[in-house]
C-alpha positions in Angstrom: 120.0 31.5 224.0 117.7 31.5 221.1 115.2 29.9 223.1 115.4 32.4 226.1 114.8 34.8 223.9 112.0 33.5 222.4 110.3 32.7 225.8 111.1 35.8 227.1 109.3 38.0 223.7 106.2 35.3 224.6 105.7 36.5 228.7 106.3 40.1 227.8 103.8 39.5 225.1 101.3 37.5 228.1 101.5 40.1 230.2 100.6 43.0 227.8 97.9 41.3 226.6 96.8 40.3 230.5 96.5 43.8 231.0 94.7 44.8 227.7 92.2 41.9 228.9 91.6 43.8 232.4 91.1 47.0 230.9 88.4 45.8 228.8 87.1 43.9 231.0 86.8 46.8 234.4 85.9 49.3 231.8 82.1 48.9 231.5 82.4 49.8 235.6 83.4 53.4 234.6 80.3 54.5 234.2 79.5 53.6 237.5 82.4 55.7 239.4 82.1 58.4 241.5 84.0 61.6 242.6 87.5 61.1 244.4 88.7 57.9 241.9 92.0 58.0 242.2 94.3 56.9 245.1 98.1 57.2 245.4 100.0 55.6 248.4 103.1 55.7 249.4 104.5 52.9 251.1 107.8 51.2 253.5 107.4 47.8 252.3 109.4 45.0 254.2 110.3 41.5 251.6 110.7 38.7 253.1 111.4 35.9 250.6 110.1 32.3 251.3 113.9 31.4 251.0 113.1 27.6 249.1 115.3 26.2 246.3 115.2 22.9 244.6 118.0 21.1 243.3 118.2 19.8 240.1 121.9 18.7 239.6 124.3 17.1 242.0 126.9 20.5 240.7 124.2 22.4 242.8 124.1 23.5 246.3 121.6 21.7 248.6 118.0 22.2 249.0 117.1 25.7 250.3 120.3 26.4 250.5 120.0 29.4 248.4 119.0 33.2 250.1 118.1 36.2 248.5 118.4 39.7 251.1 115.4 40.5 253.1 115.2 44.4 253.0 112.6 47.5 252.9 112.1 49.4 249.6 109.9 52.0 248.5 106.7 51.1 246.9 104.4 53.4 245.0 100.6 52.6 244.1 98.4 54.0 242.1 94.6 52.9 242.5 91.5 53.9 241.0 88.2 53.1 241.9 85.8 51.6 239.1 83.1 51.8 242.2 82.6 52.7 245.4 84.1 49.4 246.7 86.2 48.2 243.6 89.3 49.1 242.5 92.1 48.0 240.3 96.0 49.1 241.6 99.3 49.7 239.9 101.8 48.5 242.4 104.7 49.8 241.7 109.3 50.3 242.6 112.7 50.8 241.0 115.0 47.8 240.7 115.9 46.4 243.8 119.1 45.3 244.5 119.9 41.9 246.6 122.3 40.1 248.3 122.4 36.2 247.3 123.6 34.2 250.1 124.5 30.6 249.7 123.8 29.1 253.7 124.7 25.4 252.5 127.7 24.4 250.8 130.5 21.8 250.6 132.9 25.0 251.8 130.3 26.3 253.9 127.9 29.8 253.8 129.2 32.4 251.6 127.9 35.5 249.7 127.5 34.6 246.5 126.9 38.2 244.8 123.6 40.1 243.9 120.6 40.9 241.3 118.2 43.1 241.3 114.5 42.1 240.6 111.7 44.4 239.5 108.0 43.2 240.2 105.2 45.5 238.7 102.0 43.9 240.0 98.0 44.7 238.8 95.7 43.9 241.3 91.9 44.3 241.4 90.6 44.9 244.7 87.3 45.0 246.8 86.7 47.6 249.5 84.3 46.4 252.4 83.4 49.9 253.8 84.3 52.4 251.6 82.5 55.4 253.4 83.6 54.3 257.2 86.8 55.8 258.6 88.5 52.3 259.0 88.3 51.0 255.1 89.6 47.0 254.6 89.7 45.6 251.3 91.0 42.2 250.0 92.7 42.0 246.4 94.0 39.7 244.1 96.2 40.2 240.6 99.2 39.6 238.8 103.2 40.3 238.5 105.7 39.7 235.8 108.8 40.4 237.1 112.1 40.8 235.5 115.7 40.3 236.9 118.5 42.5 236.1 122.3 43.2 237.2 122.6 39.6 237.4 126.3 38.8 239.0 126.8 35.8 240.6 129.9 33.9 241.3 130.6 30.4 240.1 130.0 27.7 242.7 132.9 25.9 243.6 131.3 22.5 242.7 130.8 23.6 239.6 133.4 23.5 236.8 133.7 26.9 235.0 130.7 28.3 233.5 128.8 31.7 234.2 125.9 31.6 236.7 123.0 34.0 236.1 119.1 33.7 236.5 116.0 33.0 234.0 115.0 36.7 233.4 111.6 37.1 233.8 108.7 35.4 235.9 104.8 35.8 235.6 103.0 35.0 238.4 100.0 35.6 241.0 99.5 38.5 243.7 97.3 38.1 246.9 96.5 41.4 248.8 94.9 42.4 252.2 94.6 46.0 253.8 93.0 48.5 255.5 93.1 52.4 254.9 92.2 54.6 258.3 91.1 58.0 257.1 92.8 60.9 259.0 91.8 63.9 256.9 89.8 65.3 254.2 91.5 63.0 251.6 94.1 61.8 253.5 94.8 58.2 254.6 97.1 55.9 256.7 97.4 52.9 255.0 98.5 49.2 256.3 99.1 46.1 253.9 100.1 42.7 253.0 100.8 40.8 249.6 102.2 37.7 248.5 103.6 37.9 245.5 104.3 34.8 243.6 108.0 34.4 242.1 110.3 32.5 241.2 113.2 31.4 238.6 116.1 29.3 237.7 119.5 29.6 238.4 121.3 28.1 235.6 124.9 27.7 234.7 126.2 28.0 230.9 128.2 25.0 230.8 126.0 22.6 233.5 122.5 23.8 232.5 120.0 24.2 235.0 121.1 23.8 238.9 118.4 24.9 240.7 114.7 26.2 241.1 114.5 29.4 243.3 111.3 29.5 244.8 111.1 33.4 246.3 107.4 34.0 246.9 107.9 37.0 249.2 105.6 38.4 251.6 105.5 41.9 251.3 104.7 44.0 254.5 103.5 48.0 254.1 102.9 50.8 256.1 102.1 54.2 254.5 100.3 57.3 253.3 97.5 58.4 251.1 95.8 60.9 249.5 92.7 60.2 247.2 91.5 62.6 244.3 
């Protein structure tokens, strides 16, 4: 436990200091902005998770045998444009609750029981035609993302123990989008990110049983309004 904690203290500590790092680094470009910089969108985001595990114990269920709920959430995102055509965004939700399924087992496919998962992500983006009426941009970034409401029944191979999840997860974000304008300020908004996560499920008398490899794809469709 000691040693979670301490590993947990040093990706919080990562990830604040990955974002100090940006904002230095994109804040020379303020000079260069121009009237309207910030962006908020709202979006209907679908997750789909890649739905891969890895093994690493006989105690554990087999390979990719583990599923977390696909589902759409709200997603708010804050953008603001250093230039015309770059831009760094603030992805952000509330703690999502999901369903873990277990598809392969010794007894069969049963539900398992539920987390939630919360993914900030920082993205820095580049905006092909920022003054057309059909806008793509391609972006790229970061997450750390931390699991919460961890309950999770025992697997029946296993004997006794508490199952639960590592906690937190820093990893990469890959974005691609277009914003159509239909008003003034206004703009209908299409987009796409894979987000790179994943963690351990580990049992407190067995150890480790398996990798969980979610990398979701994240599919939006939604509005917004520039300032």
């Amino acid at each position: 436990m000691e040693n979670f904690t301490h590993l947990k203290i040093i990706m919080q500590k990562k990830f604040l200091a990955a974002a100090t790092v940006s904002a230095v680094l994109l804040a020379p470009f303020n000079a260069c902005a121009e009237d309207d910089k910030w962006m908020v969108r709202v979006r209907a985001v679908h997750v789909g998770w890649m739905q891969e595990s890895s093994p690493v114990t006989s105690l554990a269920v087999p390979a990719n045998g583990i599923h977390l709920e696909k589902k759409i959430i709200p997603e708010v995102d804050i953008s603001y444009f250093l230039t015309k055509n770059i831009a760094a965004e603030l992805i952000l939700t509330y703690p999502q609750k999901h369903t873990v399924r277990i598809t392969q087992s010794a007894v069969g496919a049963f539900d398992a029981g539920s987390l939630k998962e919360l993914p900030p992500a920082l993205t820095l983006q580049y905006h092909f035609m920022p003054d057309a009426q059909f806008r793509p941009y391609v972006g790229a970034g970061f997450n750390y993302t931390t699991f919460s409401g961890v309950n999770l029944a025992p697997l029946n191979a296993v004997s006794g123990g508490i199952n639960t999840v590592d906690k937190s997860n820093f990893g990469g974000v890959l974005q691609a989008g277009f914003d159509v304008k239909v008003g003034a300020n206004s703009y209908i908004n299409f987009d796409v990110k894979k987000v790179y996560i994943q963690t351990d499920l580990i049992n407190s008398v067995a150890g480790k049983l398996s990798t969980i490899k979610g990398d979701p794809l994240l599919v939006g469709i939604g509005y917004g309004f520039k300032f």
